[in-house]
C-alpha positions as CSV (number, residue, x, y, z in Angstrom):
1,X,-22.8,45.1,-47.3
2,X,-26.0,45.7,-46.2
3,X,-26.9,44.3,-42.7
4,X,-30.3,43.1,-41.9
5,X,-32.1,44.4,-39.1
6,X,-34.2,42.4,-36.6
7,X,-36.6,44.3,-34.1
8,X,-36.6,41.7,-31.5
9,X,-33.1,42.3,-30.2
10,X,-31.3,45.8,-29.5
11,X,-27.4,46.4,-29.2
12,X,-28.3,48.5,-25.9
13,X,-29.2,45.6,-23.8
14,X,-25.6,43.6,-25.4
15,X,-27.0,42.2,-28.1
16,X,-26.1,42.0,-31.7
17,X,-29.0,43.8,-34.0
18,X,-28.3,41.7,-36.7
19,X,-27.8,38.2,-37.6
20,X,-24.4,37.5,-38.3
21,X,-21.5,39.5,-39.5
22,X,-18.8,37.5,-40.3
23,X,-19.2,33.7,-42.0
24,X,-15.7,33.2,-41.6
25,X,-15.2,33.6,-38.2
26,X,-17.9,31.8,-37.3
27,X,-17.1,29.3,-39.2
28,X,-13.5,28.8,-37.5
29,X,-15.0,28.8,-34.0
30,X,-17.5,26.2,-35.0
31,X,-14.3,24.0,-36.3
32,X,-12.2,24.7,-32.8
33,X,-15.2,23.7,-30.8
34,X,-13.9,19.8,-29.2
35,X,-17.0,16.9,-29.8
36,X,-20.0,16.7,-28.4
37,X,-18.9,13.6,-26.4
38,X,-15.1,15.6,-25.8
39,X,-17.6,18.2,-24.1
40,X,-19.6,16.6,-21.8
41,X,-16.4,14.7,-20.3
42,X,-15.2,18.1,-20.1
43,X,-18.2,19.0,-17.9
44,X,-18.4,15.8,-16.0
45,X,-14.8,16.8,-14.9
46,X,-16.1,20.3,-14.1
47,X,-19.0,18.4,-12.2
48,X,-16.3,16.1,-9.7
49,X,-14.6,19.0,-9.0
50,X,-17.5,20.9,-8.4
51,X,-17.1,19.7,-4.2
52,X,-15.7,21.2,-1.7
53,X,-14.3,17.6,-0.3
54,X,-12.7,16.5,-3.4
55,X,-10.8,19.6,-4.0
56,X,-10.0,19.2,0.2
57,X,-9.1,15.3,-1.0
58,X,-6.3,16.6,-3.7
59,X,-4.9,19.4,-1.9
60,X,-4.8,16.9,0.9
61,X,-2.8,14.5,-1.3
62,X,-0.5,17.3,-2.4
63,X,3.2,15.4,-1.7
64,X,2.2,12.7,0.5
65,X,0.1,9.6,0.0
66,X,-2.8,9.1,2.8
67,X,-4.8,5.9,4.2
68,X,-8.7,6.2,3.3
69,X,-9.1,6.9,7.5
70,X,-6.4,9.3,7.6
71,X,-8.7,11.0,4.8
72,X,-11.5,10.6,6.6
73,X,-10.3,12.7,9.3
74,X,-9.0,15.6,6.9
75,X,-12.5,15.6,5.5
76,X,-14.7,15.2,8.7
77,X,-16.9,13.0,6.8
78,X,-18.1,9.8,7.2
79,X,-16.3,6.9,5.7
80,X,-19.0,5.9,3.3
81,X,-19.1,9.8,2.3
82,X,-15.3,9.5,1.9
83,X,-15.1,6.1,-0.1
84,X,-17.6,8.7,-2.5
85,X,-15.0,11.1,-2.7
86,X,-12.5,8.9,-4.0
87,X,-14.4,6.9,-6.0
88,X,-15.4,10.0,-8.4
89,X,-11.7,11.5,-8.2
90,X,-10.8,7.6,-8.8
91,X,-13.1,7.6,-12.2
92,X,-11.5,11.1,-13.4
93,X,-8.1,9.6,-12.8
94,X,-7.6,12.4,-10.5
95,X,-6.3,9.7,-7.9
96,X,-5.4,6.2,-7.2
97,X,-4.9,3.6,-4.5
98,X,-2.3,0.6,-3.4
99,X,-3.6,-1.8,-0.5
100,X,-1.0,-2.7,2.1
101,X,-2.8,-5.8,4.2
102,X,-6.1,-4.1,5.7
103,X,-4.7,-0.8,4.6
104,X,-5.8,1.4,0.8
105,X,-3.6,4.4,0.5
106,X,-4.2,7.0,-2.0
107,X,-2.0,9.5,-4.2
108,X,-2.1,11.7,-7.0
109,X,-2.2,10.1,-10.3
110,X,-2.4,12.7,-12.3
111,X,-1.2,15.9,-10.5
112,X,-2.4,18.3,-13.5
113,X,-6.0,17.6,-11.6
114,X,-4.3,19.7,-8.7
115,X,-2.9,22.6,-10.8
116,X,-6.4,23.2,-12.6
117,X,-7.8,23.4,-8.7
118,X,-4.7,25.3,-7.9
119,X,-5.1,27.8,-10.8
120,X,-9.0,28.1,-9.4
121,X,-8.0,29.0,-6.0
122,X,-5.6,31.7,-7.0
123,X,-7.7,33.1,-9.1
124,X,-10.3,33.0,-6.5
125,X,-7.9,34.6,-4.0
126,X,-7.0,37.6,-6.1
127,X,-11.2,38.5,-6.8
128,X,-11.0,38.6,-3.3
129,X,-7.8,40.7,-2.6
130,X,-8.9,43.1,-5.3
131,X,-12.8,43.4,-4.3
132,X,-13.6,46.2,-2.4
């Protein structure tokens, strides 16, 4: 089969010189592709963790269950700033809360939210260890 040619693009800079090789393939990567809407939650998820304090808030929460102050103090925020930290992780279903009189603790509620950071950082940790 006879490939067509197009002049814009060159192999050279990592790009295909033609337009497409195998219908197939394509075709079953198309069809394993999640939803549009499955996507962007996927991304808003990406987006929550995306913050230094919210990954801090999980590892934090790792085992144990913590008052919002006692939070507050692992974060070195602000309590408004903190109460914005859980209320994102609160929305992914990261975390959740139980009031005891003036009191809202929080713990995991959904620990695989910790492993995904988890996998992140080790990941993370051997780049560095095996950068020069």
């Amino acid at each position: 089969m006879k490939l067509p040619k197009s002049t814009s693009r060159t192999a050279k800079e990592g790009v295909c010189e033609v337009d497409l090789v195998d219908p197939p393939k394509v075709a079953q990567a198309k069809a394993a592709i999640p939803s549009d809407g499955a996507l962007r939650q996927a991304a808003d998820a990406f987006r929550v963790l995306a913050n230094p304090n919210r990954l801090r808030v999980l590892k934090a929460l790792e085992g144990r269950e913590l008052c919002v102050c006692d939070l507050r103090e692992v974060l070195g925020i602000s309590m408004s700033g903190t109460s914005q930290v859980l209320r994102e992780l609160r929305l992914l279903g990261a975390v959740e809360f139980r009031v005891d009189g003036k009191l809202a603790y929080y713990r995991l509620a959904d620990a695989s939210w910790l492993r995904m950071a988890e996998a992140v950082f080790d990941r993370v940790a051997t780049a560095q260890a095996n950068s020069p």
